[in-house]
N, C-alpha and C positions, 0 to 999 in steps of 0.2 A: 213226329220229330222233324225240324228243321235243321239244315246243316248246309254254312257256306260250301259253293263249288268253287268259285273263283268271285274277284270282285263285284258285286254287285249282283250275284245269280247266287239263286239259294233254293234247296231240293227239300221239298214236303215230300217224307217216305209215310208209306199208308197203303190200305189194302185196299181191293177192290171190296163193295161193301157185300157185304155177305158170303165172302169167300176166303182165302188164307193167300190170294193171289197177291204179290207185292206191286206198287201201282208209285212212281213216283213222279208228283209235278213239280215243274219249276216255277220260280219267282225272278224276276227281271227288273232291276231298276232303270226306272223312265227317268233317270238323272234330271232331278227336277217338276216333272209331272207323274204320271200315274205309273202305276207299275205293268208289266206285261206278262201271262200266268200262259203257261202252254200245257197243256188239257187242263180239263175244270174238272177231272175226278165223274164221281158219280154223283145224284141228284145228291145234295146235302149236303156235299165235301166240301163247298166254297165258306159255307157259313160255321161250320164246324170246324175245320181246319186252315183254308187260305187265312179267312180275318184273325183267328188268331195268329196261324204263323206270322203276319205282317209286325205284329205288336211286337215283337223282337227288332229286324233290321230297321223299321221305321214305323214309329206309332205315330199315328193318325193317318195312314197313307191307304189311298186305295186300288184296289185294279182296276184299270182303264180297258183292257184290251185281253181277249181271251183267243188264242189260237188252236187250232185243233190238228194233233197231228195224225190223226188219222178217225175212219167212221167206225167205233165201238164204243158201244155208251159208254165205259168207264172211262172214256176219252173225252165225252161230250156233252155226259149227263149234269154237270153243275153248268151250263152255260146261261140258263133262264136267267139264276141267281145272281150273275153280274148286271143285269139290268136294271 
């Protein structure tokens, strides 16, 4: 599920995968270029959830930049995927 925060930042809620743990990334508008996601979920989550979330606030757009905010894979596990 996708849900604006404020303009232009929009929060993918979702669990850590195989757990009932709650896990929410954020979406960032690159006003104008690419967007900026802060954690990439676990491996799979990017393709599964960021590209679709995107098709909502802006379709055809894509993530440029992936931040991590901290070291636990549910934080850092989709990061390959943006490449």
């Amino acid at each position: 599920m996708t849900s604006p925060v404020v303009g232009g930042v929009y929060r993918i809620d979702t669990w850590v995968s195989g757990t009932l743990m709650p896990l929410a990334l954020y979406l960032i508008d690159g006003e104008g270029s690419d967007w900026l996601l802060t954690d990439t979920g676990c491996r799979g989550q990017v393709a599964s959830l960021v590209i679709p979330a995107l098709a909502g606030p802006a379709p055809g757009s894509r993530v440029g930049t992936g931040a991590v905010c901290h070291a636990h894979a549910h934080h850092f596990g989709g990061h390959a995927e943006l490449l």
